[in-house]
C-alpha positions in Angstrom: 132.4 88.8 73.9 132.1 85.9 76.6 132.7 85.4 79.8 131.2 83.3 82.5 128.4 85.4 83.5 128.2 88.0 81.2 129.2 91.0 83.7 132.8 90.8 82.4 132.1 90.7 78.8 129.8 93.9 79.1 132.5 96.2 80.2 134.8 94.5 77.5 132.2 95.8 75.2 132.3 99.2 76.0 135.7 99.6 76.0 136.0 98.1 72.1 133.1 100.7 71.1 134.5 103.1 72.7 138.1 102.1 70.4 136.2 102.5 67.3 134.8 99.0 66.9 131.6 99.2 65.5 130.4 95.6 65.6 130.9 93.9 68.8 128.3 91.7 70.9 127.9 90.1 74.0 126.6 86.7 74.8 123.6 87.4 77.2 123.9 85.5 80.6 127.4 84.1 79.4 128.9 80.6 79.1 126.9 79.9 82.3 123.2 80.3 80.4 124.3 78.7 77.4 125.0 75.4 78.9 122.3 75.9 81.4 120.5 76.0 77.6 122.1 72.9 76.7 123.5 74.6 74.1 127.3 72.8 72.4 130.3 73.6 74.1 133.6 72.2 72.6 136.5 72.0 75.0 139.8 70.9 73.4 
């Protein structure tokens, strides 16, 4: 999961585990850290 910050992603998280979803993930600091990484972003 992704989000801009991260915060929003974390509760999405729960929620899926807590559905039965056994493999989910969060990006840590969200799409805010990754380009502050400089990491690729595609927008279409």
């Amino acid at each position: 999961m992704v989000c801009k910050q991260g915060q929003a992603a974390g509760a999405a998280v729960t929620e899926l585990s807590q559905a039965g979803f056994s493999r989910v993930y969060k990006l840590k600091g969200g799409m805010a850290q990754w380009q502050a990484d400089n990491l690729p972003v595609v927008k279409r």
